[in-house]
C-alpha positions in Angstrom: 7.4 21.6 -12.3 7.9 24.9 -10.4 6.0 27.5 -9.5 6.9 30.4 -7.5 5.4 31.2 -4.3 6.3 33.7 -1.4 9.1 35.7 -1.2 12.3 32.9 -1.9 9.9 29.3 -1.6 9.4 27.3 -4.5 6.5 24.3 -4.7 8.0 21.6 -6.1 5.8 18.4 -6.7 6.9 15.2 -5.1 9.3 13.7 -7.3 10.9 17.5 -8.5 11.6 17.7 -4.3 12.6 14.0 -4.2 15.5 14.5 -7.1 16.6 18.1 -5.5 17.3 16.7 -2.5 19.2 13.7 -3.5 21.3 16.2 -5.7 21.5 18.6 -2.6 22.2 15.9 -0.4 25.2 13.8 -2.6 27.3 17.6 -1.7 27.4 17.4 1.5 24.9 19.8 1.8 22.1 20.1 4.0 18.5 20.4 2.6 15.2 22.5 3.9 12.0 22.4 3.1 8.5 22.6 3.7 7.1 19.5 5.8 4.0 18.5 3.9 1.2 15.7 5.4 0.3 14.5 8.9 2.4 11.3 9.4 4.7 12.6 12.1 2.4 15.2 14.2 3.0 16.3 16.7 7.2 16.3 16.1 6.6 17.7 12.3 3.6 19.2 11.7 2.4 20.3 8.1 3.5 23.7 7.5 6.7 22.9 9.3 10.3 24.0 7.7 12.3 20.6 8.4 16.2 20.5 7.6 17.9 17.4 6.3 21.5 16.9 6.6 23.3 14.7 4.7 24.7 11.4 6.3 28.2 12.0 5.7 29.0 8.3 6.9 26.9 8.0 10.0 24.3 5.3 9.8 20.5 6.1 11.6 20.4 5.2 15.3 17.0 4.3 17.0 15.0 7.0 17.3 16.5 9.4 14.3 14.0 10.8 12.2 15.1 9.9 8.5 14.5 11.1 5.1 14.7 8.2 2.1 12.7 7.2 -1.0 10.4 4.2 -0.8 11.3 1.3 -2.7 8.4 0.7 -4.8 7.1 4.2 -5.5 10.4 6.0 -4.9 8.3 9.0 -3.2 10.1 11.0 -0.5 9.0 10.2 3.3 9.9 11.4 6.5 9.5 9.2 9.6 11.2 7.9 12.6 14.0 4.9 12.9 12.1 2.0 15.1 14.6 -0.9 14.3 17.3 -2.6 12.2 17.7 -5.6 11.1 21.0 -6.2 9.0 21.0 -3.7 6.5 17.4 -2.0 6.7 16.1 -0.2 9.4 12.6 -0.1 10.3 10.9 3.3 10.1 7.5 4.5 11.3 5.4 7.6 11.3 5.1 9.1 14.9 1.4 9.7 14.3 0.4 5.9 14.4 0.8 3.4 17.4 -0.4 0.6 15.4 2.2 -2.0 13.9 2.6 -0.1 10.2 6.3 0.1 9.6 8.1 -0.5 6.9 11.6 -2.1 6.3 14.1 0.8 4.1 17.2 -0.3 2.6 20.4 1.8 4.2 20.8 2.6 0.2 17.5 4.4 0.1 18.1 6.3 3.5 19.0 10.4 1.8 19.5 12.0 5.2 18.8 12.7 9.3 16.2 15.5 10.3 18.5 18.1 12.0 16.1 20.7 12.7 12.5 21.4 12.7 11.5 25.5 12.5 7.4 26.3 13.3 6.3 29.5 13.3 9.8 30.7 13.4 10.8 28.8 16.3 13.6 26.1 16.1 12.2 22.9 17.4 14.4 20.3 19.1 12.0 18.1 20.9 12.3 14.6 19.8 16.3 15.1 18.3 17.4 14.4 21.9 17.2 11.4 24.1 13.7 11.6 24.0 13.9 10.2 20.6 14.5 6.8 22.0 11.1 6.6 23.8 9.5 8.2 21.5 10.6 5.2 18.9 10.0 2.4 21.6 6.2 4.4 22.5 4.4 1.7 20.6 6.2 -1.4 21.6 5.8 0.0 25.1 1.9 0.5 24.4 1.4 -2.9 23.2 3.4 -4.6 26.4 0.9 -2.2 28.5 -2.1 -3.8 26.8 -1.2 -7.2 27.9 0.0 -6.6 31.3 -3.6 -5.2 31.7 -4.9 -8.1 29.6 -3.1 -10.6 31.9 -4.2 -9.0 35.4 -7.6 -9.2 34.4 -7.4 -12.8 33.6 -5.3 -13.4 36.9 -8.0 -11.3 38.5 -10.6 -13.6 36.6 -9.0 -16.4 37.7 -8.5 -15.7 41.6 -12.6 -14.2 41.3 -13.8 -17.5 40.3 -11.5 -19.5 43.1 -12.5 -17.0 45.7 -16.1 -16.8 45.1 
């Protein structure tokens, strides 16, 4: 279904978008829209106008933010490449440090983010370098945790000989 909104935007519902920009997409061209949800704030907030280029060959590296189709539901999702293992790569939404990824087929993978645009403003932060950590910022949290976890119980330990 379509409806027409402001100026040239059109609201697609999920599955309309979804099919578009496969079809976009399979010709090698790229594909923007409007970022809906809350899954990868503060990178791509709602409201954001997100551009997905087309993979042309190149497979995700860690830390690319993806677009691809879920297997079961086949909805449309956009979040950030964590791992791989063989032929899936491990994807996760920036906006969650606890362990909720999910394995995606390379078959199911429709595109790389490019380009993010808020408020007019092109938005590069977390495209570069940066990506890496930003992928790794949850594994990184976790070792954190129990290095603190262990120095306590070294601490513990040394407490109870000392005293």
């Amino acid at each position: 279904m379509l409806t027409r909104i402001k100026g040239n935007e059109l609201s697609l519902n999920r599955q309309a978008l979804t099919n578009l920009l496969k079809a976009v997409l399979d010709k090698g061209i790229p594909f923007r829209f409007r970022a809906k949800g809350f899954s990868m704030t503060p990178f791509v907030r709602d409201g954001d106008v997100i551009t997905i280029f087309p993979l042309s060959g190149n497979l995700p590296r860690m830390g690319d933010v993806v677009a691809y189709t879920q297997l079961k539901t086949n909805i449309l999702k956009v979040h950030r490449v964590v791992g791989k293992k063989g032929d899936y790569f491990l994807v996760k939404a920036d906006n969650s440090f606890r362990r909720n990824c999910e394995f995606v087929s390379k078959t199911k993978v429709l595109g790389l983010l490019h380009k993010v645009e808020r408020e007019g403003n092109d938005i590069y932060f977390g495209l570069g370098p940066e990506r890496i950590i930003i992928a790794l910022a949850p594994q990184l949290m976790q070792l954190y945790l129990h290095i603190v976890r262990l120095c306590n119980n070294y601490y513990n330990f040394f407490k109870r000989l000392i005293f």
